[in-house]
C-alpha positions in Angstrom: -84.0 8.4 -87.3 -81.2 6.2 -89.5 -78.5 4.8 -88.0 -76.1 7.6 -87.8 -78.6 9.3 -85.6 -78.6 6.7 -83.3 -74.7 6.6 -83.2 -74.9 9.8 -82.6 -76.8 10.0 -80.0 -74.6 7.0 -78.2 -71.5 8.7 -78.8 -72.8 12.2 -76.7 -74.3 10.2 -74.1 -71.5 8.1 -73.4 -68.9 10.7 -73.6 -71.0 12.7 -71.0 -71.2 9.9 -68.8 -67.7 9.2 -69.5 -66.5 12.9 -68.8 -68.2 12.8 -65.7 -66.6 9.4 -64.4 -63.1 10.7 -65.7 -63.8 14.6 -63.7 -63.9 12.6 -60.4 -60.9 10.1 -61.6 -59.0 13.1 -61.7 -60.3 15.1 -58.5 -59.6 12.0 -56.2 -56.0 11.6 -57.9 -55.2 15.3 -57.1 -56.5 15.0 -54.2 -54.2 12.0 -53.6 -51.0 14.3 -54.4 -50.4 13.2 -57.9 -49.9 15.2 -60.2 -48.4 18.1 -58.7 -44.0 17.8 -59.5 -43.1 19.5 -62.6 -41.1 16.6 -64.5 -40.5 18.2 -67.7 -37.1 19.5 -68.3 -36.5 22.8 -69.4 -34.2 23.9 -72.6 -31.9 26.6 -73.6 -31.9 28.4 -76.3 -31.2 32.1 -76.4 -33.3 34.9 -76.6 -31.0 36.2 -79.9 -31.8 32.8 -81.6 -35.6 31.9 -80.1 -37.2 35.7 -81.4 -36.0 35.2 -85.0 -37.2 31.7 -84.8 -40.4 32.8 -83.7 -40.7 35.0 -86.8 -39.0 33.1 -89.0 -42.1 30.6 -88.0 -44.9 33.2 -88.6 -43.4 34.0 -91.8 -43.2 30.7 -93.4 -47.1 29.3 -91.6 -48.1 32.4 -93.5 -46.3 32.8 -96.7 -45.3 29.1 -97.2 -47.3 26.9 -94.9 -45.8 23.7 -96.9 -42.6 24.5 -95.5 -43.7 25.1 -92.1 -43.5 21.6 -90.9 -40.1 21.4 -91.7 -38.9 24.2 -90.3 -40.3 23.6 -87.1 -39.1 20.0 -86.6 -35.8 20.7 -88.0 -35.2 23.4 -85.8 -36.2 21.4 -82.8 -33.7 18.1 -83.5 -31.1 20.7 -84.4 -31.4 22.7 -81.4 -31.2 19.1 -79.4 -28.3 18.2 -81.1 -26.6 21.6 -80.1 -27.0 21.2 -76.5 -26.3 17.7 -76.6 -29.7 16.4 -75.8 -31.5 13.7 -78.1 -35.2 12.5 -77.6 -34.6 11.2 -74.2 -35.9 15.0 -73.2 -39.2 13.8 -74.7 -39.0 10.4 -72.5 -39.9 7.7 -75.5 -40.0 4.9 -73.3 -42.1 2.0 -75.0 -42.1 0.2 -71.9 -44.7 3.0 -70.5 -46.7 3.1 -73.5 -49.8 1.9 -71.8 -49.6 3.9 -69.1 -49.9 6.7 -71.4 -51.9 5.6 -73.5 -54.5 5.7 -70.4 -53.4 8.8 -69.2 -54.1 10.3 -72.6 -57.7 8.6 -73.0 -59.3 9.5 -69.4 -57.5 13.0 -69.7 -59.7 13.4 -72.8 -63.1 11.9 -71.3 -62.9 14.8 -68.4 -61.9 17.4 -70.8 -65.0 16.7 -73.0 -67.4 18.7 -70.6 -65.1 21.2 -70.2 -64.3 22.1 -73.5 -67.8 21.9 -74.6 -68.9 24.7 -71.8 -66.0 27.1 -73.0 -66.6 26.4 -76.6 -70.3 27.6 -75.5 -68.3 30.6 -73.6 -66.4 31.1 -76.2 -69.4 31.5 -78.7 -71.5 33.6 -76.5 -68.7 36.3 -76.6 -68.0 36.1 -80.2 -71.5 36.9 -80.4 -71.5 39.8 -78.2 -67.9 41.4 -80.3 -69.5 40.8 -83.2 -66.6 38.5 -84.2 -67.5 35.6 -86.8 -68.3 32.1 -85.5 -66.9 30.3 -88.9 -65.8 26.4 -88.3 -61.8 26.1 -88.7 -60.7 25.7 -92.0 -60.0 22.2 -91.7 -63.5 21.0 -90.1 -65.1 22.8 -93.9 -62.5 20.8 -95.6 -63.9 17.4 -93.7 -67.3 18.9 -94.0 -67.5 19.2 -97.8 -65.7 16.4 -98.4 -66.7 13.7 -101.0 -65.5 10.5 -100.5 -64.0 8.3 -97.9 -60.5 9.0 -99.9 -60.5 12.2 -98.6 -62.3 11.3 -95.4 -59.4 9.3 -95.0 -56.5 11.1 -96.2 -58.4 13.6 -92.9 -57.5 11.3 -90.6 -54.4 10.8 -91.5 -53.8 14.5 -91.0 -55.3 15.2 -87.8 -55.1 12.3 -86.2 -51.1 11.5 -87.1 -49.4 14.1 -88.5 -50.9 17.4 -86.7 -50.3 15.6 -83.2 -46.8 14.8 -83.8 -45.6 18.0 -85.5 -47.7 20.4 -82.9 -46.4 18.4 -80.3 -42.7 18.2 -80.9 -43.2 22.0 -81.9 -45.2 23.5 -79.3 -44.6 21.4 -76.0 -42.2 19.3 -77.1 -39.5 22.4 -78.4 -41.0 25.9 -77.6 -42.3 25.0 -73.9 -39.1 23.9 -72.5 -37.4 26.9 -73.8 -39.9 28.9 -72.3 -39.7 26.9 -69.3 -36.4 27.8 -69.0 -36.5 31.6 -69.0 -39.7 32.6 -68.0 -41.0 29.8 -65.1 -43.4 26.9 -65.6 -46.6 28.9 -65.2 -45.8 31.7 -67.7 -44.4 29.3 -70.6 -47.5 27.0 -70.3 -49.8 29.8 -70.6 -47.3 31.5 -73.5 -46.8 28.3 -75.3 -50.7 27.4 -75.1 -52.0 30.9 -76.9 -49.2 30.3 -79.5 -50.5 27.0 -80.0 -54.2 28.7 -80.3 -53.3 31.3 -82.4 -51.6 29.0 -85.3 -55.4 27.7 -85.8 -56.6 31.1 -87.3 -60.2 31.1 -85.6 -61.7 33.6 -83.3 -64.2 31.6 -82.4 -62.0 28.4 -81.2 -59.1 30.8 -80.0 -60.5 30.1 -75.9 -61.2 26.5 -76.6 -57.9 25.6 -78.1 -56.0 27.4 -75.4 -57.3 25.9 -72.3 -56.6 22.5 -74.9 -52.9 23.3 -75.3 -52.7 23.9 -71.4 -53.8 20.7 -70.6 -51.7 19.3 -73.3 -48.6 21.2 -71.7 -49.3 19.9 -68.3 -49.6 16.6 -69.1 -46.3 16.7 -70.9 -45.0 18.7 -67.2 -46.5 16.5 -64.5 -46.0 13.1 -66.7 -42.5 13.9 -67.5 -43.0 12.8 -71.1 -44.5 14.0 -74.7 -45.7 10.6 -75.2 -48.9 11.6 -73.3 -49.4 14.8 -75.0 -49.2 13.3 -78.4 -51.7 10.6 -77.5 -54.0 12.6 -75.8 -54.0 15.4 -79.1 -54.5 12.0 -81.6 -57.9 11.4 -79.6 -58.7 14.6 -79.0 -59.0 15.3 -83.3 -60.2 11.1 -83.7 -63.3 11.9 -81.5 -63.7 15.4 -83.2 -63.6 13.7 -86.5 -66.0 11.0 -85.8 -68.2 13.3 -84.2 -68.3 15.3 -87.6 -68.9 12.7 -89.6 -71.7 11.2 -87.6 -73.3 15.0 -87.9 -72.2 14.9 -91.8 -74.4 11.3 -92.2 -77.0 12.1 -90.0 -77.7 15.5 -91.9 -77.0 13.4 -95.1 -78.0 9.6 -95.2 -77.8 9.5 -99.0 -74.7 10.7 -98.8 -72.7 7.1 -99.0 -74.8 5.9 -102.4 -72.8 8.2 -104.8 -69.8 7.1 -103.5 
């Protein structure tokens, strides 16, 4: 057993004790009354201008996928400037940065159990269809990579720059629209299997949809994106050092060509 093993090992145990902790945490607060008021505001855009958008997003994430980030977040600050709304609809308040920062990090301890039991779900149907159980494209990427460069550059990927564009995007842009002509319930649910579907993978289609409606209720009961951001830059941190423990463990010679 080398040392990666052992970190390993650490990092499941504590996260299940963790999760367990942060399940009650969030029972109690429920109980409580909190978290119940939909805070969120909602954003109009009509339907004549929010279906073309829609394709005109498939289009480019499959045709030009560089030019998809782009699109997305300019279309978002543009439709804000058109009704006259800046970033206060996001609620960037560094005064409750904190506060957010801890509703983010326990929201990802009790989502760990969770997630791993529908990921298990999620598995034992793929098996049953048939479908394939391949890893995302990304997690091969981080898997076969060579170098803490790349390991690195990762990181930087999923753990800054997916957040923030999803984010913005998905809860952030499309789930106030959809707030706004469909209800809370159904644009949560619509925005969520959007946000699964972008991620190509049968396998991780449940997962990652139950994941995007946590993410959109936290942006909705918090009343900020803040949250949501925070909560999606842990969620692929921990994923990432999870893999990488798993990539050393299966590999300890892996670090002396480097």
């Amino acid at each position: 057993m080398n040392l990666a093993d052992v970190l390993l090992i650490l990092l499941l145990g504590t996260s299940f004790l963790g999760s367990c902790w942060a399940l009650g945490f969030f029972r109690q607060k429920i109980k409580q009354g909190q978290f119940k008021q939909s805070l969120a505001p909602g954003l109009s855009l009509s339907w004549a201008l929010l279906i073309p958008w829609m394709l005109g997003f498939a289009l480019i994430f499959t045709k030009a996928p560089l030019w998809v980030i782009p699109y997305s977040l300019g279309s978002a600050f543009l439709v804000l400037a058109h009704n006259r709304q800046s970033m206060a609809l996001w609620n960037f308040q560094p005064r409750d940065l904190p506060r957010h920062l801890s509703l983010a990090f326990l929201t990802l301890l009790a989502l760990l159990i969770p997630l791993s039991l529908i990921k298990m779900l999620s598995d034992l149907v793929c098996n049953a269809l048939n479908l394939p159980l391949d890893v995302q494209e990304p997690i091969r990427i981080f898997l076969n990579s060579r170098g803490w460069v790349e390991i690195l550059n990762f990181f930087i990927l999923a753990c800054i720059i997916a957040p923030l564009w999803e984010e913005i995007t998905f809860r952030g842009f499309l789930y106030p629209i959809l707030k706004s002509k469909l209800g809370n319930l159904p644009a949560i649910l619509l925005s969520a299997v959007l946000f699964a579907s972008i991620h190509q993978n049968e396998a991780a289609f449940l997962p990652l949809t139950c994941f995007g409606i946590v993410l959109a209720l936290l942006y909705d009961r918090s009343g900020s994106l803040l949250p949501s951001i925070f909560l999606h830059a842990f969620f692929n941190g921990f994923t990432c050092i999870f893999l990488l423990l798993i990539k050393l463990a299966a590999n300890p010679a892996w670090t002396q060509g480097l």
